[in-house]
C-alpha positions in Angstrom: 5.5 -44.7 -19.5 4.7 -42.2 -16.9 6.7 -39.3 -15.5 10.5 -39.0 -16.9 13.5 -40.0 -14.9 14.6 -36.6 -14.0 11.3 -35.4 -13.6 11.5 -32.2 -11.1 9.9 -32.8 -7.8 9.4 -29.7 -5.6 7.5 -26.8 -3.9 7.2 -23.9 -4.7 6.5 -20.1 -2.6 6.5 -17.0 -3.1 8.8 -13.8 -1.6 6.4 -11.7 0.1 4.4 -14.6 1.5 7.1 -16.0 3.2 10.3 -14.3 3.8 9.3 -11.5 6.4 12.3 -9.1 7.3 10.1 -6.9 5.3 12.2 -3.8 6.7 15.5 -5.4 7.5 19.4 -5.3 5.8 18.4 -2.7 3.4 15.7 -3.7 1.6 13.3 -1.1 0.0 9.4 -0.8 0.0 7.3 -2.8 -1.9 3.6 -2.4 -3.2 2.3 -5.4 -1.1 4.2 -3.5 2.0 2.1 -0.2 1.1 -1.0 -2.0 0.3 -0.7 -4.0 4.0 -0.8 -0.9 5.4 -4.2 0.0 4.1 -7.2 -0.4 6.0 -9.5 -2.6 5.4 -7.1 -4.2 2.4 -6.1 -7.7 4.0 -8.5 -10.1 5.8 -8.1 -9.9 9.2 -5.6 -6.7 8.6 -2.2 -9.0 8.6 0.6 -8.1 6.6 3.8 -10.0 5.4 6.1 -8.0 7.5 6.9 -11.5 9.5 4.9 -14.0 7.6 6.9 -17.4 8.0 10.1 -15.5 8.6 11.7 -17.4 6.3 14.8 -14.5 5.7 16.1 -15.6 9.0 14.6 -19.5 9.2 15.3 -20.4 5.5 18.2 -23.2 6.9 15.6 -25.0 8.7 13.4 -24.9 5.8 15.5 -26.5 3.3 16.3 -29.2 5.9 12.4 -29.7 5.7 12.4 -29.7 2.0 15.5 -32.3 1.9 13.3 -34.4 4.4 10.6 -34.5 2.2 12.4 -35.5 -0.7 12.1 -32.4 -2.9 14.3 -32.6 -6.4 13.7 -29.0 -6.9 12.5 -25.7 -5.3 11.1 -22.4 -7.0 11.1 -19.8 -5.3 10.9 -15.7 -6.2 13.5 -12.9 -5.2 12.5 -9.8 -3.8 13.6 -7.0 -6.2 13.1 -4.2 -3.8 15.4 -6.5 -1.8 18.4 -6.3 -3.8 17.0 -2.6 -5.9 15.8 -0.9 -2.8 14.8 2.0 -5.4 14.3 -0.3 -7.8 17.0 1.2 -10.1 20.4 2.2 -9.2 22.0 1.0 -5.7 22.4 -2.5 -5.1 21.6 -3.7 -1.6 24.2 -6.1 -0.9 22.9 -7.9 2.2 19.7 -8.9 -0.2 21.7 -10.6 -2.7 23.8 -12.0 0.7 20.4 -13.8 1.6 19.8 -15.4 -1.8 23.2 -16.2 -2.2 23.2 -18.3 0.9 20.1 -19.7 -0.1 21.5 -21.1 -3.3 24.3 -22.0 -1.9 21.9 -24.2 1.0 19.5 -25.7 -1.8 22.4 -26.9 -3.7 24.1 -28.3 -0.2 21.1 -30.7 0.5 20.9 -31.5 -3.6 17.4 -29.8 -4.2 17.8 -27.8 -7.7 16.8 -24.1 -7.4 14.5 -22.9 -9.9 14.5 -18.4 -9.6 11.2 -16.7 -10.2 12.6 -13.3 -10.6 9.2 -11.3 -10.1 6.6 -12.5 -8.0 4.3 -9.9 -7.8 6.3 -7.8 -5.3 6.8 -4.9 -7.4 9.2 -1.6 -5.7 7.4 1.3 -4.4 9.9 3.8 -5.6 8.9 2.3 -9.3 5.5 2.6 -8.6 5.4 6.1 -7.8 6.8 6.8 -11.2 4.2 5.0 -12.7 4.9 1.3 -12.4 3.8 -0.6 -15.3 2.5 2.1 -17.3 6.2 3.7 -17.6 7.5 3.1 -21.1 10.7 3.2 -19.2 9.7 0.0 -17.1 10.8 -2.7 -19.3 14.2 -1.7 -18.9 14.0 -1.3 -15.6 13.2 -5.2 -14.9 16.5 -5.5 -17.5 18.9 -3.8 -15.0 17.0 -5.7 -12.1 17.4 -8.8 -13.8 21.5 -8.1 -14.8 21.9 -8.0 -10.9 20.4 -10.9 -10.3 22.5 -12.5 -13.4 25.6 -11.3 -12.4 25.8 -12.6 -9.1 23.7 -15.7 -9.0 23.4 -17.0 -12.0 26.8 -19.3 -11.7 24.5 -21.5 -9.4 20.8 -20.5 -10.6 20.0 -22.0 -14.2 16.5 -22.7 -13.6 15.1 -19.0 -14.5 11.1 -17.8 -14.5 10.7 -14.3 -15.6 7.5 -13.3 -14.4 4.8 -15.0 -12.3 1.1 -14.8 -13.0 0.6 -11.4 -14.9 -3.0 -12.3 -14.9 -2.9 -11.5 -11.0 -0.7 -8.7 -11.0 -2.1 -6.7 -13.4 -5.8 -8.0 -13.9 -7.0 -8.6 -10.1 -4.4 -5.4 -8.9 -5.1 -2.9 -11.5 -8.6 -3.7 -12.9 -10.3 -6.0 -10.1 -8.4 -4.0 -7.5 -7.9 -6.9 -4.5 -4.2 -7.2 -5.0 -1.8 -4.8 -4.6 -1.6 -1.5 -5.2 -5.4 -1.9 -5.7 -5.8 0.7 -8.1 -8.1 0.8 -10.8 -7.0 1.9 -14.2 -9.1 2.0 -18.1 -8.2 -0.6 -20.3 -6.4 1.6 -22.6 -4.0 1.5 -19.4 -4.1 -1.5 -18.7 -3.6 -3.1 -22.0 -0.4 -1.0 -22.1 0.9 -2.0 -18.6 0.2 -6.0 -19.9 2.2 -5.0 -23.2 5.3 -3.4 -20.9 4.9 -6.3 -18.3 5.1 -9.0 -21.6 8.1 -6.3 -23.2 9.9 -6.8 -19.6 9.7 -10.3 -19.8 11.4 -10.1 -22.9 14.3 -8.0 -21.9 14.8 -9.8 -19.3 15.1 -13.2 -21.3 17.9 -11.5 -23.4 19.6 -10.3 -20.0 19.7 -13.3 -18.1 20.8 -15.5 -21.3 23.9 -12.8 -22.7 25.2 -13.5 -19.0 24.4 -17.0 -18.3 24.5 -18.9 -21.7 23.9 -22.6 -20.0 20.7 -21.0 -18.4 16.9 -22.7 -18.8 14.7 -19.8 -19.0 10.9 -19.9 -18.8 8.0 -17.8 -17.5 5.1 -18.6 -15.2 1.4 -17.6 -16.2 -1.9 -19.2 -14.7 -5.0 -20.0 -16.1 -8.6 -21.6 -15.5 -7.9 -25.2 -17.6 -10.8 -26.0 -19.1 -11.8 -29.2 -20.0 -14.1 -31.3 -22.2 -17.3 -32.3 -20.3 -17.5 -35.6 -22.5 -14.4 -36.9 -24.6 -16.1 -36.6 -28.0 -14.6 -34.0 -31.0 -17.1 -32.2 -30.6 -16.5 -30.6 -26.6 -12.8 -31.5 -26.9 -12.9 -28.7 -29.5 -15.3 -26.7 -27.4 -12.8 -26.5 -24.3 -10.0 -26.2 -26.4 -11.7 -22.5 -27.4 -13.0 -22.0 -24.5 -9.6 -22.2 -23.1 -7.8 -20.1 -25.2 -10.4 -17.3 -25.5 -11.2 -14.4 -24.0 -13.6 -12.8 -22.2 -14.5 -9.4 -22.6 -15.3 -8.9 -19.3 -12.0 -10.2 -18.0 -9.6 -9.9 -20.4 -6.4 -10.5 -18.0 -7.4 -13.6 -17.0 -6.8 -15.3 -20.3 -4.2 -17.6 -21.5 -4.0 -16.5 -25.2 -3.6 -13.0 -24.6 -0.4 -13.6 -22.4 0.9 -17.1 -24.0 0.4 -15.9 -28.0 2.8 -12.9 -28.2 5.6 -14.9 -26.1 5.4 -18.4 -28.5 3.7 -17.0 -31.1 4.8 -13.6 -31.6 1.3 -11.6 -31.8 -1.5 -11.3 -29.7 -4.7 -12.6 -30.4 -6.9 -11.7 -33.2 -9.7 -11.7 -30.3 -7.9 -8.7 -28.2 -7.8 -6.5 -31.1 -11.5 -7.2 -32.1 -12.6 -6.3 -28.4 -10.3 -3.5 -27.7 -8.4 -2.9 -30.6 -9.3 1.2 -30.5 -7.5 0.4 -26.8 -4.7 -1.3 -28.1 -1.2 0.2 -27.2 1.0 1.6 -30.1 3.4 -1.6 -31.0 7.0 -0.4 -31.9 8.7 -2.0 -34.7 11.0 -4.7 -33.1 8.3 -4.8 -29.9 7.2 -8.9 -30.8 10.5 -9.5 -31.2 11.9 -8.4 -27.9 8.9 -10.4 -26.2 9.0 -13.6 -28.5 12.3 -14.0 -27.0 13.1 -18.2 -27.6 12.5 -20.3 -24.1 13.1 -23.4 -22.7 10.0 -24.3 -21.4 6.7 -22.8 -20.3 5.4 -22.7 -16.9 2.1 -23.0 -16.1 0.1 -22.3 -13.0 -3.2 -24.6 -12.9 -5.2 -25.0 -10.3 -8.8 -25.8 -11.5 -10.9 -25.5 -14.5 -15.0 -25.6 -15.8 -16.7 -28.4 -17.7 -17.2 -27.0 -21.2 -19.3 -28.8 -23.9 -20.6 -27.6 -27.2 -23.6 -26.1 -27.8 -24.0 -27.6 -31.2 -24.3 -24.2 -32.6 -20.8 -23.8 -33.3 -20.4 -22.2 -29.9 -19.1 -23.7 -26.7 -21.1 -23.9 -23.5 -20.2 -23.6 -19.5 -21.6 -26.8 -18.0 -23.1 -26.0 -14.6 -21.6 -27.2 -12.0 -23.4 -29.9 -10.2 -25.0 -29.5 -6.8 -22.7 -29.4 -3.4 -19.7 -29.7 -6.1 -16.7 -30.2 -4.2 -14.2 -27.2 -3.7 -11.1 -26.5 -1.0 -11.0 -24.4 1.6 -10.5 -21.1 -0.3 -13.7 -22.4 -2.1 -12.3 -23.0 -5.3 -13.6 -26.0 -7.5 -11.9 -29.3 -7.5 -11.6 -30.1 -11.2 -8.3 -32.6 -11.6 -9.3 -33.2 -15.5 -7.9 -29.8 -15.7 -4.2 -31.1 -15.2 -4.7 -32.9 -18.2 -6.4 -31.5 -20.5 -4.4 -27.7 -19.3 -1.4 -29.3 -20.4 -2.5 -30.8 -23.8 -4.0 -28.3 -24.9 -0.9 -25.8 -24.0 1.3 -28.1 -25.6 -0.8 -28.7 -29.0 -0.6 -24.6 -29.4 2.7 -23.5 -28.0 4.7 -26.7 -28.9 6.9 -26.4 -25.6 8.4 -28.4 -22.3 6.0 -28.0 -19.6 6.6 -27.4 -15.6 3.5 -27.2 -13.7 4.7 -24.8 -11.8 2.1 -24.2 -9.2 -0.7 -26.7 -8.1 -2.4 -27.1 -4.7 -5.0 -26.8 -2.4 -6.0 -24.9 1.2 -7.2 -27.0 3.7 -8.7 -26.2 7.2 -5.3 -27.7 8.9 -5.3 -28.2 12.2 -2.9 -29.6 14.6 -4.7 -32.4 16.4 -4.7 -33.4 19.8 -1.9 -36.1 18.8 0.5 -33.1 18.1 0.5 -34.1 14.4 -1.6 -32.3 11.1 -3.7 -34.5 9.1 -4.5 -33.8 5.8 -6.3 -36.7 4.2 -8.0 -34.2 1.5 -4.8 -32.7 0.5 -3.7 -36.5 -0.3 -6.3 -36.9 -2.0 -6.5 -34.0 -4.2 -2.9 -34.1 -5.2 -3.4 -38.1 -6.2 -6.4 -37.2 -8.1 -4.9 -34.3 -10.2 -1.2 -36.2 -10.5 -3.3 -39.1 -12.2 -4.4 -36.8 -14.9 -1.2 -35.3 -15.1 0.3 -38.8 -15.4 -2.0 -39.5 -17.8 -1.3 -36.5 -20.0 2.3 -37.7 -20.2 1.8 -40.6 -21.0 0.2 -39.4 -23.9 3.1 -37.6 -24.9 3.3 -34.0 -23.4 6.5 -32.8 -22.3 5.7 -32.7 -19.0 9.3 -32.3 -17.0 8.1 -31.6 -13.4 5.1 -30.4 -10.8 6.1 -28.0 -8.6 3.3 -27.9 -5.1 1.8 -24.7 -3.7 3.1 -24.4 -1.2 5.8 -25.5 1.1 4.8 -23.6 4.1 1.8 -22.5 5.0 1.6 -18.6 4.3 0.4 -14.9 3.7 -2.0 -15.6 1.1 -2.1 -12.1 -0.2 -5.7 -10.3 0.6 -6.4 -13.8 2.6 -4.3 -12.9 5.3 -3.5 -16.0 7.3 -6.3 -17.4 6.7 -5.8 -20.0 3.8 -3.5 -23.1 4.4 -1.7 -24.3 1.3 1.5 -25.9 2.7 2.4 -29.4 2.9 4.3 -27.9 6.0 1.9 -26.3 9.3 3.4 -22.6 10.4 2.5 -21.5 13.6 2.8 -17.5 12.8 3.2 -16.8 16.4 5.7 -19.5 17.6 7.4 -20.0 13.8 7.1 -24.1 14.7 6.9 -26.2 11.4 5.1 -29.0 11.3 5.1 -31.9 8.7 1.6 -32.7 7.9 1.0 -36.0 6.7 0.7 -35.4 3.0 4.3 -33.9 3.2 4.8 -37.9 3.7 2.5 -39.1 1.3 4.4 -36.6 -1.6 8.3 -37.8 -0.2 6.9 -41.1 -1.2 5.2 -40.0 -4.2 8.6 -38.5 -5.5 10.4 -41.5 -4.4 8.4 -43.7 -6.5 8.3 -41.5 -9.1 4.7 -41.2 -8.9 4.4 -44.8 -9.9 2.5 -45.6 -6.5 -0.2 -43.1 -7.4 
């Protein structure tokens, strides 16, 4: 059976890790720009102000996407780009950019797929309170009628929202990401019931304007998996999965995924927090159970789970010199199977993996070229399993790879390598490592050679 015909092929990045021109053609402040400028904040004190500089270079980028054989490309606008105050003014030369970029993508037959916030959030919004504004809902409406208005003729492919886990968990209660702040629950639960309200808005937006549009949203999550294939740990992972822990709360798949497709949160948040719990309007669940068109889901790894034969699930240890990537995460390619099951058993919707990949220490060798033989390797394992889950009949309709280009990797600086393409941050050279080869023949056999 295997992957569908029109399964979407592609990369995928991120605005403020790549584009630079972080204070060029009008474009406002954002968060990350603040946060850069913090001491101490990013490894190696790098910012994004340059990163790949992919505002000015995005022509020669596509021509590297087209050569590798992508189908698709997701990327995310900068909203202080084209909102330099987040509200109001439109900055015209911003939507300019992305108008040129769609208009390139859809030159070299590569369909673009729009995250529309990627964590990038506008200063001027912050300092009224950001998230925790009942007004900010709304605000990502306006942001996100812009956007519709003027792309949306060639951008049908829509994400809402990337990874809220990140930018509000690991920014507002772990404090690494940006602005670093930490806030109570009570705060934070309401910021993660504006950011899921926004979401909504936003879906009604970007659908009254472009009817024909397929709209989604992009969440991540640790995709547990069954240490043995009995009933009794595929059960266990399967709550393991969707639970959530008390101790990080954000990072949880239930607690973002329920109120979207299911139209509540989880009996689990209000039993740990529900004296916490923000004050739900009346027609609040059904602004944010807005109907999609898919889900997409950001997996990179996952933990062994098994039951404890209790009734209770277990974490298995992981076993000694386990293997991880470079950023020292744990390779786990189960997890692109069993991720996708189990979100398709609960929410009942077409999936996108919409991020996947790994950091490598790349190098460019003495021959001039960048080999990458783990990165192969990793993507063959996990595009098995993800194979495999479709041909056990999830929807899967495409795998989108972190990253194209090598990039600013947030509080990592520089210093993590996800692209299938090498950047030289100094001299802007791209180099085509040898698994973006190995993927341009993956997608031409339609993962049949895997």
């Amino acid at each position: 059976m295997g992957f569908r015909n029109d399964f979407a092929w592609g990369g995928v990045s991120a605005s403020y890790q790549i584009e630079g021109a972080a204070y060029e053609d009008g474009k406002g402040l954002s968060v990350w720009d603040m946060f850069c400028k913090q001491e101490g904040r990013i490894l190696d004190g790098n910012t994004g102000d340059i990163a790949c500089d992919h505002y000015h270079l995005y022509q020669k980028d596509v021509d590297l996407m087209q050569e590798m054989g992508y189908k698709a490309y997701r990327f995310s606008i900068s909203w202080p780009r084209i909102l330099p105050d987040g509200v109001g003014a439109i900055n015209e030369k911003g939507l300019d950019f992305y108008d040129r970029l769609l208009d390139s993508l859809l030159e070299a037959n590569i369909t673009p797929y729009g995250t529309l916030f990627h964590w990038d959030y506008p200063y001027a919004l912050f300092r009224r309170g950001g998230w925790i504004n009942p007004d900010s809902p709304k605000w990502f409406a306006e942001y996100t009628e812009v956007l519709a208005k003027r792309l949306g003729d060639r951008m049908k492919y829509v994400m809402t929202i990337n990874e809220p886990q990140c930018f509000i968990g690991i920014s507002y209660d772990e404090t690494v990401h940006a602005p670093g702040i930490h806030f109570p629950i009570w705060d934070t639960l309401l910021m993660a019931h504006n950011v899921l309200l926004a979401h909504g808005l936003g879906v009604q937006a970007y659908r009254s304007l472009v009817p024909d549009a397929k709209i989604g949203w992009a969440p991540t999550c640790s995709a547990h998996y069954p240490d043995t294939e009995t009933p009794e740990d595929i059960d266990a992972a399967r709550r393991a999965f969707l639970d959530i822990d008390a101790k990080r709360p954000f990072w949880s798949v239930s607690l973002w995924n329920d109120p979207v497709f299911l139209g509540k949160y989880p009996q689990k948040l209000y039993d740990l927090f529900g004296q916490y719990m923000p004050q739900i309007k009346q027609d609040d669940m059904k602004i944010i159970s807005q109907p999609l068109d898919f889900l997409g889901q950001n997996i990179y790894n996952g933990h062994a789970i098994r039951a404890d034969g209790k009734g209770g699930v277990e974490f298995v240890d992981r076993k000694k010199g386990y293997p991880y990537t470079g950023a020292k995460w744990p390779i786990t390619p189960k997890a692109l199977y069993w991720g996708p099951r189990f979100l398709a058993e609960r929410y009942k919707q077409p999936i996108y993996i919409t991020e996947n990949g790994i950091s490598c220490h790349d190098v460019v060798s003495l021959d001039g070229k960048v080999h990458d033989p783990n990165r192969i390797d990793f993507l063959n394992r996990y595009l098995l399993e993800l194979r495999r889950a479709a041909d056990d009949g999830v929807d899967i309709r495409g795998y989108f790879h972190w990253c194209v280009t090598d990039n600013f990797e947030w509080a990592k600086g520089f210093t993590e390598r996800f692209g299938m393409v090498y950047c030289d941050f100094e001299t802007q050279e791209r180099i085509l490592k040898d698994s973006a080869y190995w993927f341009r023949d993956t997608i031409r056999a339609n993962g049949e050679n895997l």
